[in-house]
C-alpha positions as CSV (number, residue, x, y, z in Angstrom):
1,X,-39.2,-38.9,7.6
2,X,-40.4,-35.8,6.1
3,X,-39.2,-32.9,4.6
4,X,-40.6,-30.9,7.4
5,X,-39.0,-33.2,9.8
6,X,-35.8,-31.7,12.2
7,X,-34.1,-34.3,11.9
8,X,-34.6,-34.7,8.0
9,X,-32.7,-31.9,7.9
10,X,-30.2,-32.5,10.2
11,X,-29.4,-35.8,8.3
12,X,-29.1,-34.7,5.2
13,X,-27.3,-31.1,5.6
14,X,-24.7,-33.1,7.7
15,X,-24.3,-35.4,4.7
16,X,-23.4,-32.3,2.4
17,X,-21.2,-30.6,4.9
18,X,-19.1,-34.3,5.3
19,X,-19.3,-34.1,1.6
20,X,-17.8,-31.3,1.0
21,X,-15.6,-30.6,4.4
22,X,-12.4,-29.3,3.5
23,X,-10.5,-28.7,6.7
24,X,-6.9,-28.4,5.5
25,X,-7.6,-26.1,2.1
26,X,-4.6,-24.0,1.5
27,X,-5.6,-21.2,-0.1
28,X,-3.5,-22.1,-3.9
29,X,-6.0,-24.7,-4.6
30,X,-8.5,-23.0,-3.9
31,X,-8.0,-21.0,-7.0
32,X,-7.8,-23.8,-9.1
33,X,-10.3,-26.6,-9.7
34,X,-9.2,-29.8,-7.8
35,X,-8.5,-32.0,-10.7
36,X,-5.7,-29.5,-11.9
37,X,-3.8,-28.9,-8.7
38,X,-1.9,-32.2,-9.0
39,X,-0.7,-31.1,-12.6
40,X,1.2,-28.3,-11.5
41,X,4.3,-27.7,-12.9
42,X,7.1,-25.9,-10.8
43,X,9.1,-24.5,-14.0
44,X,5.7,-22.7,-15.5
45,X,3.6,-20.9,-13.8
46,X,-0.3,-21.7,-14.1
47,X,-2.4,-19.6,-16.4
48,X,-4.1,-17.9,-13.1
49,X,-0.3,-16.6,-11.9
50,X,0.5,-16.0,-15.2
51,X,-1.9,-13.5,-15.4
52,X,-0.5,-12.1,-12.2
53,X,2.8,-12.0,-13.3
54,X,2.2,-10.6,-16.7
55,X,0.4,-7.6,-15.0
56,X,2.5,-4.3,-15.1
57,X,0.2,-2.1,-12.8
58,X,-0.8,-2.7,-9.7
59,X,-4.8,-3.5,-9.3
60,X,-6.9,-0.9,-8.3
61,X,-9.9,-1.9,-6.4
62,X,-13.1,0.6,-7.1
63,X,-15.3,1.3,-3.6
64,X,-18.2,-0.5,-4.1
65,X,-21.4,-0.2,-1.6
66,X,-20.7,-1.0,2.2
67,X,-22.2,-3.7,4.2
68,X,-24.5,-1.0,5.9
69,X,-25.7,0.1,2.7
70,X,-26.3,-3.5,1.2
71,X,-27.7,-4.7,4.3
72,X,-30.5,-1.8,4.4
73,X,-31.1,-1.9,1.0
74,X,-32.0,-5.5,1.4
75,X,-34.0,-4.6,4.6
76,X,-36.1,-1.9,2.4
77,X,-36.2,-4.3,-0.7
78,X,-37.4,-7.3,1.2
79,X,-40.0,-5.0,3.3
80,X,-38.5,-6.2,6.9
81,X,-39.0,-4.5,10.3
82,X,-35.7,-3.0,11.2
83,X,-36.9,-3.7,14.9
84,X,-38.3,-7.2,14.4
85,X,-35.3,-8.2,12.4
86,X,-32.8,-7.5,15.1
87,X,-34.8,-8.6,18.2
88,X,-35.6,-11.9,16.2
89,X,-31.6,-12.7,15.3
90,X,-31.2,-11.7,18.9
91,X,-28.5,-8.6,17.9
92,X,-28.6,-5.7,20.5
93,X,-30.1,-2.3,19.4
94,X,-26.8,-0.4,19.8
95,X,-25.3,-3.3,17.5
96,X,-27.6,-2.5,14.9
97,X,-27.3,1.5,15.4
98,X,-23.7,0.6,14.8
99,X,-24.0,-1.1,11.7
100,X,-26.5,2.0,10.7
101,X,-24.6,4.7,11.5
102,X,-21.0,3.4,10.5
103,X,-20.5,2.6,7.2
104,X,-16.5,1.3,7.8
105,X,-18.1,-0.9,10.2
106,X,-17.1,-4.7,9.9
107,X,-19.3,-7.0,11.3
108,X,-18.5,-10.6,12.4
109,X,-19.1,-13.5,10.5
110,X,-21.5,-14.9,12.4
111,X,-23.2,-11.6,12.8
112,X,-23.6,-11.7,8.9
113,X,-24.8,-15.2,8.8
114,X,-27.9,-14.1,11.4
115,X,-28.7,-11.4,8.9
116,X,-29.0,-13.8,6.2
117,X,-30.9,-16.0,7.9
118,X,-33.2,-13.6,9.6
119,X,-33.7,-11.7,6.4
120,X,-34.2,-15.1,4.3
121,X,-32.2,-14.3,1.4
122,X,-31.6,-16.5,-1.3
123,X,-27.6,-17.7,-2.5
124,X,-27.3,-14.8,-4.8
125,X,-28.2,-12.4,-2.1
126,X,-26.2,-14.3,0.8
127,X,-23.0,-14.2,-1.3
128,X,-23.5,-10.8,-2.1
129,X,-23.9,-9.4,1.6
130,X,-20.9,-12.2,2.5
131,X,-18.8,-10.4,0.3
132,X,-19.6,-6.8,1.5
133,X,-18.6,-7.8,4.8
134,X,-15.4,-9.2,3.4
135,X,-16.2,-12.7,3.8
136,X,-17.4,-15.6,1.8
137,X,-18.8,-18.8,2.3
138,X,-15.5,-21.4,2.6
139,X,-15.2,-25.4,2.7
140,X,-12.7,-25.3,5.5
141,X,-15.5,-24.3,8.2
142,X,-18.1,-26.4,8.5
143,X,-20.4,-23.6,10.1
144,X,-20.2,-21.3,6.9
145,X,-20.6,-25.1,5.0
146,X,-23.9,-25.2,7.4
147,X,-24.9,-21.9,7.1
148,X,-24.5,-22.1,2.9
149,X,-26.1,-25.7,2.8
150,X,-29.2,-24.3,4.8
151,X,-29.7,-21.6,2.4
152,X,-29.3,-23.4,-0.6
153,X,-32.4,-25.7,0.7
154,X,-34.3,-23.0,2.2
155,X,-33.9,-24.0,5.3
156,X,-34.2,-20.8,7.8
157,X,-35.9,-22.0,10.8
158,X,-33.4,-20.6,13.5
159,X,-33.7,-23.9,16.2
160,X,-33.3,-26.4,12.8
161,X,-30.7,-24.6,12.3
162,X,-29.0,-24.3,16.1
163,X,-29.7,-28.5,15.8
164,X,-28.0,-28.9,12.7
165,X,-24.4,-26.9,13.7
166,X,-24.7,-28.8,17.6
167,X,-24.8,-32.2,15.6
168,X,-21.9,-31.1,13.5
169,X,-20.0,-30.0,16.4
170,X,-19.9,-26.2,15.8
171,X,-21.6,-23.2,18.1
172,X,-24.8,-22.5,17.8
173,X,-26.0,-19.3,15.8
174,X,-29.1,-18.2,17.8
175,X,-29.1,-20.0,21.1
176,X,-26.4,-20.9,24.0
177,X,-25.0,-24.2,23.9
């Protein structure tokens, strides 16, 4: 088996995504590295909260770039066809025109994920557009596990892809089930 094989990749992305499934994360521990969440003490507060609760203003969140803007900057960046882009990630035009023309607009996750497929963009850039969408990669789904796993390797063949998320149970991204 190859690494140009389907189901080389199949095999071994499930094997990261069982390795790193976390289906019942609350939210706490995911603040705080794994070794320290059994050492909390209920009297103190952790040095993450105690920053919070040291804090006499409220935080005040600048307006960075929206996901429109990040998305076509990427786009003109990367040299992409707006048109080939969307037809081959299989959004509609008026989806796109949307995303274009509105820059409050809030895509879905999965809408994101095609992007970063579709666009081939590396971890630093996936994370980026993830977050200007409001979203980030998490270990308690296994499709954005699938999805981060894939572009870690440089996996972005759309089918290999499809394959991999059917084996794991989850929706395909690009075809029907």
């Amino acid at each position: 088996m190859t690494i140009f094989d389907r189901d080389y990749w199949i095999q071994h992305i499930t094997r990261l995504v069982n390795r790193d499934y976390r289906p019942n994360s609350e939210s706490i521990h995911a603040l705080l590295k794994e070794e320290d969440s059994e050492d909390l003490d209920e009297d103190k507060p952790t040095l993450i909260y105690q920053k919070v609760f040291d804090a006499t203003i409220l935080p005040t969140f600048k307006k960075g770039k929206s996901f429109s803007q990040i998305l076509f900057e990427f786009i003109d960046k990367k040299g992409i066809d707006e048109v080939q882009l969307y037809q081959s990630i299989d959004i509609s035009r008026a989806l796109f025109s949307k995303i274009r023309t509105d820059d409050h607009y809030r895509p879905e996750r999965n809408t994101v994920y095609r992007f970063i497929i579709g666009m081939r963009l590396n971890m630093e850039e996936a994370i980026v557009l993830l977050k200007a969408a409001g979203y980030i990669f998490h270990s308690g789904d296994k499709t954005s596990l699938i999805i981060h796993h894939c572009v870690s390797n440089g996996v972005f063949k759309q089918s290999i892809i499809d394959s991999i998320l059917v084996h794991n149970q989850e929706n395909p991204l690009f075809s029907e089930k």
